[in-house]
C-alpha positions, 0 to 999 in steps of 0.5 A: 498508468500506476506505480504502487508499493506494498510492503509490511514491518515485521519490527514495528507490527505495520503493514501497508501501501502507496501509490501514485499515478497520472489518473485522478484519484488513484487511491480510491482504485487501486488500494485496499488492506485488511488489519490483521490481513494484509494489503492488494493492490489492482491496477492497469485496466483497473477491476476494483473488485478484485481488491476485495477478491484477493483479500477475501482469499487472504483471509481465508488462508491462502497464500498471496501467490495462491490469491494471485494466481485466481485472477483469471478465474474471476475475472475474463479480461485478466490481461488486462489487470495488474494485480499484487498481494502482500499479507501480514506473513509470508512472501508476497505476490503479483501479477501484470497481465500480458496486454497492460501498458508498457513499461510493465512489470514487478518486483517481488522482495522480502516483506514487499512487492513493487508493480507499475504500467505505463512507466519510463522503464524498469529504472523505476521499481528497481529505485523503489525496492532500493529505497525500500532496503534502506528503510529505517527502523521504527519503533513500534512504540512510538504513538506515531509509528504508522505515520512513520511507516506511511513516510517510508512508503511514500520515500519508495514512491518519490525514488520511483519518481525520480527514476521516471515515474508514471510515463504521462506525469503525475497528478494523484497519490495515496496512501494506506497503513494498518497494524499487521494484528487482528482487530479485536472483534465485536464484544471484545474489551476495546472493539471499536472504541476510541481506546482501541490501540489499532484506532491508533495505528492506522493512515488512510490519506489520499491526493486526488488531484495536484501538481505534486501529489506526492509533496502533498501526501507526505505533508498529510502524512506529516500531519497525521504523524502529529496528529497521532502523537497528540491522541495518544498524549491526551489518553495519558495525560 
């Protein structure tokens, strides 16, 4: 049904997301990511809660096997749940449950994790981890760089559809990107505030229902990579 990418930017401090599916509004199910914590993603037999589940668990110090591996004490129709986690630091994790939609599976690789179901085969997250190696450096002081990191997930996602992508075709897409920093905390300097540099480094873009979805989310990523570039410009000027 899904196919998603999580996958983090030690250089340019970014960690993030994206994903594109056959069902309506994927990005309202599928992702969640934490600033200073790290991103998940639960898809298949969709369970949502899991999402905040599995980062509760980051947070709290576990590592994303760890987090992973708790899925079956949380939720009693696991099989069913493809789940993956990925935090600001260390290997990353996934799970795809025994009774999911074939073609399923994953891929774990360094600072990322592919996952999907219903897919053509495996062609298509073996095309996205091959995008993913050659992603381009991103300077982590370019106002737009978390556009820039949003593009590059997205690259991942249009590899995965050329190889075949989601078996039933295409219709929504998402995308999500946070500093890999912890967010400063209520009372802190800049906490909240519209200087607040992590207000800054962030894409929350989603295509809910389109022809191409994903020609659509990278327009949108485009726009807030502009839109980026021309706050921080105002805040210099």
């Amino acid at each position: 049904m899904t196919y998603t990418v999580l996958a983090r930017d030690a250089r340019s401090g970014l960690v993030g997301a994206a994903t594109a599916s056959r069902s309506l509004a994927a990005g309202n199910a599928v992702l969640a990511i934490r600033p200073g914590v790290g991103v998940v993603a639960s898809q298949a037999w969709t369970n949502r809660s899991l999402r905040g589940l599995l980062l509760g668990e980051l947070a709290a110090g576990a590592s994303a096997a760890e987090a992973v591996d708790a899925v079956p004490a949380w939720d009693d129709r696991a099989e069913l749940r493809q789940v993956a986690a990925l935090s600001v630091a260390g290997p990353g994790a996934a799970r795809s449950g025994r009774d999911i939609t074939d073609w399923a599976g994953h891929i774990v690789a360094a600072d990322a994790v592919v996952a999907g179901n219903f897919l053509t085969g495996p062609e298509v997250l073996s095309a996205m981890v091959e995008e993913l190696a050659g992603m381009p450096e991103i300077d982590p002081a370019d106002p737009a760089s978390a556009a820039l990191f949003a593009q590059v997930l997205v690259s991942a996602l249009f590899a995965g559809e050329r190889a075949g992508g989601d078996a039933r075709g295409r219709q929504s897409a998402a995308v999500l990107v946070a500093a890999a920093a912890r967010p400063e905390r209520r009372g802190e300097p800049s906490a909240g505030r519209a200087d607040d540099p992590l207000r800054h480094r962030s894409v929350d873009l989603r295509v809910d229902d389109h022809g191409d979805p994903l020609a659509e989310l990278s327009r949108l990523v485009a726009l807030r990579g502009r839109d980026l570039a021309e706050r921080v410009s105002a805040r210099t000027e």
